[in-house]
C-alpha positions in Angstrom: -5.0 -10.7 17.2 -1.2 -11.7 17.9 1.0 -12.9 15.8 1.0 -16.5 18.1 -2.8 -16.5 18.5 -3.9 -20.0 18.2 -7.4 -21.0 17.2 -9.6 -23.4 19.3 -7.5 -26.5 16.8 -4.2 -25.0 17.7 -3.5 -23.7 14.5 -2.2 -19.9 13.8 -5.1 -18.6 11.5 -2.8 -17.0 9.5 0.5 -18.7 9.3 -0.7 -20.8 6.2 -1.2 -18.1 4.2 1.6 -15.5 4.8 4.8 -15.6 3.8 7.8 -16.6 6.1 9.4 -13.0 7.1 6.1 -11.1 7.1 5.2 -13.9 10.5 8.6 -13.5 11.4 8.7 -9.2 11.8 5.0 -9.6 13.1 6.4 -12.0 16.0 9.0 -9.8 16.5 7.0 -6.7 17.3 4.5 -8.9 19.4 1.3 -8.7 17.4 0.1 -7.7 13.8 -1.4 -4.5 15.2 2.4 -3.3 16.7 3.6 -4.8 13.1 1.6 -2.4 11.2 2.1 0.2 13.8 5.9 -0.8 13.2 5.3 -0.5 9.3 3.8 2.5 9.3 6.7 4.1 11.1 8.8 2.6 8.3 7.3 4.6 5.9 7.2 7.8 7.6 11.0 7.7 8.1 11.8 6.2 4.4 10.3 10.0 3.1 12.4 12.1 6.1 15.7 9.7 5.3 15.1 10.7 1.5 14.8 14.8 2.5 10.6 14.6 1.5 8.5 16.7 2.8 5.7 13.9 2.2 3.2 13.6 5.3 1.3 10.3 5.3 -2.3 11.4 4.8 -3.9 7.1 4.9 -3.3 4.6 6.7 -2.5 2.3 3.8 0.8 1.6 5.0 -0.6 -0.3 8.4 -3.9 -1.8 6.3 -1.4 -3.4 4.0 0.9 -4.7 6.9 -2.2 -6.5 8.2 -3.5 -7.7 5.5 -0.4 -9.2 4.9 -0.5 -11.3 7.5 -3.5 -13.5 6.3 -2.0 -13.9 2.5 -1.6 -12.8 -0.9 -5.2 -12.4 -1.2 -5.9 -10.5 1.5 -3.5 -7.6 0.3 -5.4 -8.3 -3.6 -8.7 -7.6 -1.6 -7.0 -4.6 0.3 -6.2 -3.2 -2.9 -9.6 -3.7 -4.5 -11.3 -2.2 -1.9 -9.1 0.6 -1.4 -9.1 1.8 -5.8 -12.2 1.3 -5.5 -12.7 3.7 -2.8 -10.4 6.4 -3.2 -10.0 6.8 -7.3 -11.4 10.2 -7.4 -9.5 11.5 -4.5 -6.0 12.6 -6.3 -4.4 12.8 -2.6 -5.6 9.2 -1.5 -5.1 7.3 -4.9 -1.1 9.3 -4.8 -0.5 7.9 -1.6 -2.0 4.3 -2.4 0.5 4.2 -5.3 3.6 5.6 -3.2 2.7 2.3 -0.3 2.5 0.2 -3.3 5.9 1.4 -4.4 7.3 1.4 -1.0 6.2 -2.2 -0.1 7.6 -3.4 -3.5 11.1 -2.1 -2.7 11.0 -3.0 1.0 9.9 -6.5 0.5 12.1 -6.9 -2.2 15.4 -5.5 0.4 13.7 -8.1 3.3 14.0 -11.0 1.0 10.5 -11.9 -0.2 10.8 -11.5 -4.1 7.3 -12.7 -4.4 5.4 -10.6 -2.4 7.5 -7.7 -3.8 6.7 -8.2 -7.2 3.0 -8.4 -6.1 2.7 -4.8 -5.1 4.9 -4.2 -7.9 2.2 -5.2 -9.8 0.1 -3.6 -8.0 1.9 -0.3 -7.8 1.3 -0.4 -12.5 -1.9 -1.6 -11.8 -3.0 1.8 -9.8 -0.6 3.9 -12.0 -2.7 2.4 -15.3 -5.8 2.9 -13.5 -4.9 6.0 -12.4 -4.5 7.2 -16.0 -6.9 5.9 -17.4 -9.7 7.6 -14.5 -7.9 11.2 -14.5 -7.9 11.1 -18.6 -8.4 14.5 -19.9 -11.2 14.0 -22.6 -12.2 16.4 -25.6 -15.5 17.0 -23.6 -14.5 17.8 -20.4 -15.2 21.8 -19.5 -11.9 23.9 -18.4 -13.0 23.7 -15.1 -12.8 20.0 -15.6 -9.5 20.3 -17.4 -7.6 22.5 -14.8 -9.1 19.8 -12.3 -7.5 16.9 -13.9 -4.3 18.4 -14.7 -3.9 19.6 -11.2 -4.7 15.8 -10.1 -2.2 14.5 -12.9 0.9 16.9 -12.0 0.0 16.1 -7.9 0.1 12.2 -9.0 3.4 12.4 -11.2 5.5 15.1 -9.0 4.5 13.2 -5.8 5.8 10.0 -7.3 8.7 11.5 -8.6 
């Protein structure tokens, strides 16, 4: 769909729903698909500009960017979905938080304090859920443990 796709009433079916500069960046890479291509780039380079070693394992960054472009719900829904999904996963749940952290800061530098405080939100959201999913309990076995606390030092170094 491009970012100037009308609808048979002339309307852009997302234009209502997302926020000003998230249209405007869209439009400016041609359609939400280059956008999220566009995004996705973004990410990459923020790790190499910061000396990480980080390789993008999802493609959060890009299902983010397009849900973006249909509203604030859309990225709630993305998130749902994607916690939902991926919770057990230590690699996929690590990178979810790190686009989560990532989108909050970069919104927040492109001037949309709302939807950066979203995935702000978000971002404590997936870190609380995270803990509370990758809890070391009195009953777990050692094999159990040493999985969890693998998962935890992944999830906290990789954040770090």
């Amino acid at each position: 769909m491009n970012a100037n796709t009308t609808t048979k009433k002339g309307a852009n079916p997302f234009a209502k729903k997302a926020r000003p500069n998230v249209i405007r960046l869209a439009r400016e890479c041609g359609d939400i698909f280059r956008y999220s291509f566009a995004i996705e780039r973004a990410f990459e380079a923020y790790f190499k500009g910061i000396g990480s070693d980080y390789e993008r394992k999802t493609t959060f960054a890009s299902d983010f960017a397009i849900a973006e472009c249909y509203g604030d719900n859309s990225v709630l829904d993305t998130y749902r979905r994607a916690s939902a999904s991926w919770m057990q996963d230590k690699d996929y749940i690590t990178e979810l938080a790190l686009v989560l952290n990532w989108y909050g800061w970069f919104w927040y530098d492109n001037g949309e304090p709302g939807l950066s405080a979203l995935y702000c939100d978000l971002f404590y959201k997936c870190k609380d859920a995270f803990y509370k999913a990758w809890k070391i309990k009195k009953t777990d076995s050692p094999e159990e443990v040493a999985r969890k606390e693998d998962a935890q030092s992944y999830f906290f170094h990789t954040l770090d």
